[in-house]
N, C-alpha and C positions, 0 to 999 in steps of 0.2 A: 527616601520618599516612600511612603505608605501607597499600595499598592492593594485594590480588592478585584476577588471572584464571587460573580453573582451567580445562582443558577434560577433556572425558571418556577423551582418547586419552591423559592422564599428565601433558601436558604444565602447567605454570605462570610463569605471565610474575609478576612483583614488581614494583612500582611505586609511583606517589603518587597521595591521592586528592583528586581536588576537585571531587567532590556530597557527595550527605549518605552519613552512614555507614549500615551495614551492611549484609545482603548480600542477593543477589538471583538467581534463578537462571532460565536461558532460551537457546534457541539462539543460541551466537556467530556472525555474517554482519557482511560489509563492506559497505560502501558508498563509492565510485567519485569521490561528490560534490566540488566544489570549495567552492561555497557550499552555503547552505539548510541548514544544520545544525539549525535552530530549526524547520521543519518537516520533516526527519527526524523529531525528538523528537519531533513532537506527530501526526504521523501513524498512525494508530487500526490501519493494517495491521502496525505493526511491535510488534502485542502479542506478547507469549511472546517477543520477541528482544534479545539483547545487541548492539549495534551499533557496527563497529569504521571509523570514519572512514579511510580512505587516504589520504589529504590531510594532507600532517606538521602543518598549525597550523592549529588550530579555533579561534572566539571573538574572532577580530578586530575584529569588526562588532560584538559585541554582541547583542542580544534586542530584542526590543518588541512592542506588544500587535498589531500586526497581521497577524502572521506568524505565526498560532497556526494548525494546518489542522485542529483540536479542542480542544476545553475547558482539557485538562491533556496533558503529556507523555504516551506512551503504553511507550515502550521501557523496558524490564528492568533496562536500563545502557549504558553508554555508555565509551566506548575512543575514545581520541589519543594521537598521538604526542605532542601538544605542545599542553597551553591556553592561552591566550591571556589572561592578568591584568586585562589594558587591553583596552578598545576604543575604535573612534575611527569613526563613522559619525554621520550627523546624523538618523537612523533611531533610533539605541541611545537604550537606555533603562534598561540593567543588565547587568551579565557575566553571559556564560554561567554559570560558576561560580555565581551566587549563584539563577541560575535553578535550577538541578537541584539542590539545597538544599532549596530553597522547594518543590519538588515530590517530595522525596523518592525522589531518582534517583540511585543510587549510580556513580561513574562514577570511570577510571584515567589516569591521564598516565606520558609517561615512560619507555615499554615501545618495542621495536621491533615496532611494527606493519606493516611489511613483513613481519617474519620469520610476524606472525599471520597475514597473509593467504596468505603462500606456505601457508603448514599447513592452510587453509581449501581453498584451491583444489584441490591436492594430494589431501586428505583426506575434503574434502566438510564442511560447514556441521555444528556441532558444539555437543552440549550444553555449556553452561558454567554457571560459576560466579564473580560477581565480589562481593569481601568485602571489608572493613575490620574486620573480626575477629580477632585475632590467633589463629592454630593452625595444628597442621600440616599442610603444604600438600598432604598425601596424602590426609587428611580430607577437603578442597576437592574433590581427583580423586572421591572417593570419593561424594561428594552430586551432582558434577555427573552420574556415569554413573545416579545412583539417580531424577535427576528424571526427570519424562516428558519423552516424547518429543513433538512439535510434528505428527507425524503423530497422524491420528485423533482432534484433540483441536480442540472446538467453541469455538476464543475469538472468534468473533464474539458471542456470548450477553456478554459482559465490554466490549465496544463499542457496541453497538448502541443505537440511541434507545430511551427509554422508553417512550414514546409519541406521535403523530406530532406532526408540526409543519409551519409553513408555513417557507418560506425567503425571508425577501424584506428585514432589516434591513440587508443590504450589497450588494443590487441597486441597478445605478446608472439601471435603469430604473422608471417610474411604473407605477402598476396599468393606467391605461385602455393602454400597451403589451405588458403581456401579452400573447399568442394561444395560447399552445397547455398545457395543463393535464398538468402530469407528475407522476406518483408515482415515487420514488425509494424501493427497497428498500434500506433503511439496513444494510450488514452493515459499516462504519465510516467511515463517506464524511469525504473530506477537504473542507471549508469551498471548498477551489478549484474541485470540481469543479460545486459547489451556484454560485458565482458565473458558471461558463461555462456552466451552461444556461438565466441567468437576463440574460445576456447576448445569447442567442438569443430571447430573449423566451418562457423558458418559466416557468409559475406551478409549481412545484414544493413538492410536499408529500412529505415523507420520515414515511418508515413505519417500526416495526420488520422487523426481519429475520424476523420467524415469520409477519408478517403473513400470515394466507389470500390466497388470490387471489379468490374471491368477496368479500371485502372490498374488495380494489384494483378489483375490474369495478363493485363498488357505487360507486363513487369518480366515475364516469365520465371516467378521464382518455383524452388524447388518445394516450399512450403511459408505457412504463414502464423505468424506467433500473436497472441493475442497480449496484452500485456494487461500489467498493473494500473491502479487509479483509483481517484476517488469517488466519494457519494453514491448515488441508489444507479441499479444499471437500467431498472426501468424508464428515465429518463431518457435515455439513452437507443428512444426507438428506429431513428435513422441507420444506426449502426448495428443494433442485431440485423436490419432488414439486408442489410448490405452482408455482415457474416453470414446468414443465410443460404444467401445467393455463392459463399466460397464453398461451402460444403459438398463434399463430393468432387469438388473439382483438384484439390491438392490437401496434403498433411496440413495440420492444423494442431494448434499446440497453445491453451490457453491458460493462463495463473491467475490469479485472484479475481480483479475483476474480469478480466478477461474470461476467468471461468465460469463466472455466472453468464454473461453475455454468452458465452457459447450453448451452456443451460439454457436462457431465454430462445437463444436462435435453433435447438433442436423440442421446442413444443415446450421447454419447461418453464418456472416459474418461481421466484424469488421471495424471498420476505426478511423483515429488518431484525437482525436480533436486540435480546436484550438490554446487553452491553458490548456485544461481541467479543473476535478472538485478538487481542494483542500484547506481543511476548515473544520472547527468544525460546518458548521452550515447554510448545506444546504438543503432548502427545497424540499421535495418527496412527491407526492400523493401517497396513497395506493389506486390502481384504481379499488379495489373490495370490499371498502368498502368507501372510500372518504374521510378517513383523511389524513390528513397532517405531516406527520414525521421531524424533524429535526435529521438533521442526519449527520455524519465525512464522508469525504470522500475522498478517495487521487490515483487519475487515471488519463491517460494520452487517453485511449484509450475507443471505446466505441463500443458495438452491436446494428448492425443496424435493426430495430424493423422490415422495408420492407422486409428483406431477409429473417426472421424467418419461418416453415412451420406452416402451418394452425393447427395442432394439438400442439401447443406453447400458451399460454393465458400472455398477457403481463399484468404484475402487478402491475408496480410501475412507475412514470414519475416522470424525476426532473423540479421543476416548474419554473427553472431559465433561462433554456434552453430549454422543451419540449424534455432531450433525454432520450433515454428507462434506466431504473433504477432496472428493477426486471422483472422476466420471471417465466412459470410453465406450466408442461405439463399438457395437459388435463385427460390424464389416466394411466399416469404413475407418480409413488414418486419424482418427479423429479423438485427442485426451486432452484430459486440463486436469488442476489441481487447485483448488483454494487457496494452500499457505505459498510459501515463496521457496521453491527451491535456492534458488542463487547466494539466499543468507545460509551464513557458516558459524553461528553464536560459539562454536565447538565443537558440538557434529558435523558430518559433511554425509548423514545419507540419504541427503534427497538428490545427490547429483547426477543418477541414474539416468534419470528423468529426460535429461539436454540428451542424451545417450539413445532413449528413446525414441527421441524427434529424429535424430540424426539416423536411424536406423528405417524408421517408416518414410524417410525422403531418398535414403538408398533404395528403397524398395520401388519405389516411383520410378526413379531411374534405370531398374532395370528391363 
């Protein structure tokens, strides 16, 4: 079945499909990855987006159930150069193909995906349109320029838990290990990053994303983690207003979006990049110490380092582009980082970082 990707600039690629049919519309962005294609898909930050693999052969490996980093796939659609029929891992459990079927993931092979990414980079990250529909492909242009836009628009409300939970049926540690009691504002947390702080030994309860924050002080945890998500955090004014109102009161420890959100909740101030950062395998200075991090990272959006107040010590720069990557208050418990600790593409050194939280919630304590 002949399968197209429209984008809002004219262009459309023709191809074949193998997910489910029909169509689906959301911003086109690449991703860098060699593996983890299966949590690409299921990661909760990549709502509202069509996701264009750079890596010519996806699906090698196959799927299985423990690679899920949320319930269900979360992405729009999906783009390869090349799928992969067969797999062959002692992992697999199914093709990809008959995965994004079964979840109702429309998705293209086929196309030169080089040629999408030059046009992305170039261009800047791009409403689109990808269909199994048959019509004319000017129509396609025509609904992709018509959808919204991914700016100012609240899809963490579309991720977020329903209501709270405990985290602890894939900790590999017992309850009397436990020590330190975390709330987790859910704005779409990836299952990896709920394993790395329960490998620190923290008892972690996630919350929805509107949660008040007089509800999380009721809680009495030992600190409070901001998590992953998607689209612009400016939408998102409810919830700085409530982060806000946490600061100063307990450790705080935010990732991607949550980093910007804590950026917006300490006076600062956000803007969209061009294509942004997505990949296994981008380089970070730690600008307090002068190493160098390899590091996953998957955002659209970024805090501006100018707007932050003078009591903010900026910690981290990506070396690809020069934009801010990690933030900490000078005298209060208070850090975040843009990329994701809790991914491991090979490296493992951002996992200091859980080590951190878990040290400025000792300090609470004593």
């Amino acid at each position: 079945m002949k399968a197209y990707l429209a984008l809002e600039d004219g262009t459309v690629f023709e191809g074949t499909s193998f997910g489910s049919e029909g169509e689906r519309l959301g911003e086109v962005v690449f991703n860098t990855s060699i593996t983890g294609y299966q949590e690409i898909l299921t990661d909760p930050s990549y709502k509202g987006q069509i996701v264009t693999m750079t890596y010519p052969q996806i699906g090698n490996y196959g799927v299985n159930k423990n690679d899920f980093e949320s319930d269900v796939p979360r992405v729009e659609g999906f783009v390869v150069r090349e799928c992969s029929r067969i797999y062959s891992n002692w992992r697999g459990e199914g093709t990809l193909q008959d995965f994004l079927i079964k979840y109702n993931i429309p998705a293209i092979t086929g196309i030169d995906t080089r040629a999408l990414t030059r046009r992305i980079r170039l261009s800047g990250a791009m409403k689109g349109v990808i269909s199994t529909i048959p019509q004319n492909p000017k129509s396609l242009v025509e609904k992709a320029r018509a959808s919204p836009s991914i700016v100012g628009r609240d899809l963490v409300k579309e991720v977020t838990c329903k209501e709270p939970y405990k985290w602890n049926h894939e900790s590999r540690t017992t309850n009397h290990e436990l020590k330190y009691k975390v709330v987790v504002m859910d704005f779409g947390i990836k299952r990896d990053l709920l394993r790395s702080l329960a490998k620190v030994r923290c008892e972690v309860t996630a919350v929805p994303a509107h949660t008040k924050s007089h509800e999380i002080l009721e809680m009495n945890p030992d600190g409070v983690f901001l998590s992953n998500g998607p689209g612009d955090p400016k939408a998102l004014s409810d919830v700085i207003r409530e982060v806000k109102r946490l600061i100063g009161k307990l450790p705080i420890f935010g990732v991607c979006l949550g980093h910007q959100i804590l950026g917006l909740a300490l006076g600062g101030d956000t803007f969209k990049l061009k294509f942004g950062h997505r990949g296994g395998n981008q380089p970070v200075r730690n600008e307090e110490n002068g190493r160098v991090e390899i590091t996953t990272q998957n955002h659209g959006f970024c805090v501006d380092p100018t707007s932050l107040p003078k009591d903010v010590i900026l910690t981290h720069r990506n070396l690809n582009d020069n934009t801010l990557e990690g933030i900490r208050h000078k005298t209060l418990p208070i850090f975040s980082v843009q990329y994701h600790p809790e991914a491991s593409p090979g490296p493992h050194d951002t996992q200091y970082l859980f080590h951190q939280f878990t040290r400025l919630m000792e300090s609470g304590k004593a």
